[in-house]
C-alpha positions, -999 to +999 in steps of 0.1 A: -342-431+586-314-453+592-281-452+581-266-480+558-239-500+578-211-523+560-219-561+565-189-569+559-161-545+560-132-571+549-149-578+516-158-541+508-120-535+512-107-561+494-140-555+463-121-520+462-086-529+456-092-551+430-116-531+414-094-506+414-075-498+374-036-507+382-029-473+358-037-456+387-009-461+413+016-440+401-007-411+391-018-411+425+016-415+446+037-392+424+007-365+428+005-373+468+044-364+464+038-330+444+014-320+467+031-323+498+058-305+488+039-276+479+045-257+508+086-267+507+109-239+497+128-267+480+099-282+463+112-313+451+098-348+443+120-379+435+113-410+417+139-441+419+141-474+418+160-486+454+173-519+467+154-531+499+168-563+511+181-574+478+149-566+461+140-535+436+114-510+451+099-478+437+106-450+465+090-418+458+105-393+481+091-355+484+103-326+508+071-321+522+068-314+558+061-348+571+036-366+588+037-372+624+032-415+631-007-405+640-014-386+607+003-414+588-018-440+608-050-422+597-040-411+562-034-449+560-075-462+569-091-466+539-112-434+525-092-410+544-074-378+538-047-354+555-056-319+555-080-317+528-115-318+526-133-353+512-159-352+481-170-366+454-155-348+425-124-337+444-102-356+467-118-392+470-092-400+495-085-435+486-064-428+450-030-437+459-036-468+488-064-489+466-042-485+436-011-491+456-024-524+477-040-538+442-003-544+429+015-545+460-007-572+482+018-588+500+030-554+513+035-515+509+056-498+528+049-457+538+074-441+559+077-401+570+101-378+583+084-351+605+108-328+626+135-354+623+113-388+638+108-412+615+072-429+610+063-466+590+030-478+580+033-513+557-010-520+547-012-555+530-031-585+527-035-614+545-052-646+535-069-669+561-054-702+553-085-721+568-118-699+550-097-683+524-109-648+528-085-619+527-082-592+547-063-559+545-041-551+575-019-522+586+007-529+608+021-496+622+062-494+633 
């Protein structure tokens, strides 16, 4: 037996995302939020509209425990997950970043407070200008 390999990873990435239903993005951050502020003794989860650079942005903010800037890298690939276990009728792991990039391609912007260092992700799309063919990117800060 052999294992089935991706032929072209850009265009399984992309085929996701804008497969994915748009319904789906808040669902999946505000639940992302809730969750990680299980374990708070403050448990809360805030949902605003902020100005960032002149331009209204949702920011959902949670007093979770934070993610250090490597656990935000990887709970930023594709299909992964922080702390809990990936299946098929659980925790999918790609809810809340396919739904997200599918009405945010230009850019999304994930940032974390872990013992007081502050951690930014921003995934979005880039088009080559030349073939045409997008690609999703992360660009870690």
């Amino acid at each position: 037996m052999t294992r089935l390999k991706v032929g072209n990873e850009d265009f399984l990435v992309a085929s996701l995302i804008d497969r994915c239903p748009s319904t789906m993005m808040l669902r999946e951050l505000v639940m992302n939020a809730i969750e990680a502020s299980a374990d708070s003794s403050k448990r809360q989860v805030s949902i605003r509209i902020i100005k960032w650079n002149g331009v209204d942005k949702l920011s959902i903010w949670n007093t979770g425990q934070g993610m250090s800037v490597t656990e935000l890298r990887d709970a930023c690939d594709i299909s992964s997950s922080v702390d809990k276990i990936q299946s098929l009728d659980e925790n999918f792991g790609m809810g809340a970043k396919v739904s997200s990039l599918k009405a945010n391609k230009l850019g999304m912007r994930y940032r974390s407070n872990k013992n007081g260092t502050v951690s930014e992700v921003v995934m979005g799309q880039e088009i080559d200008p030349v073939t045409r063919k997008s690609k999703y990117l992360r660009f870690d800060y």
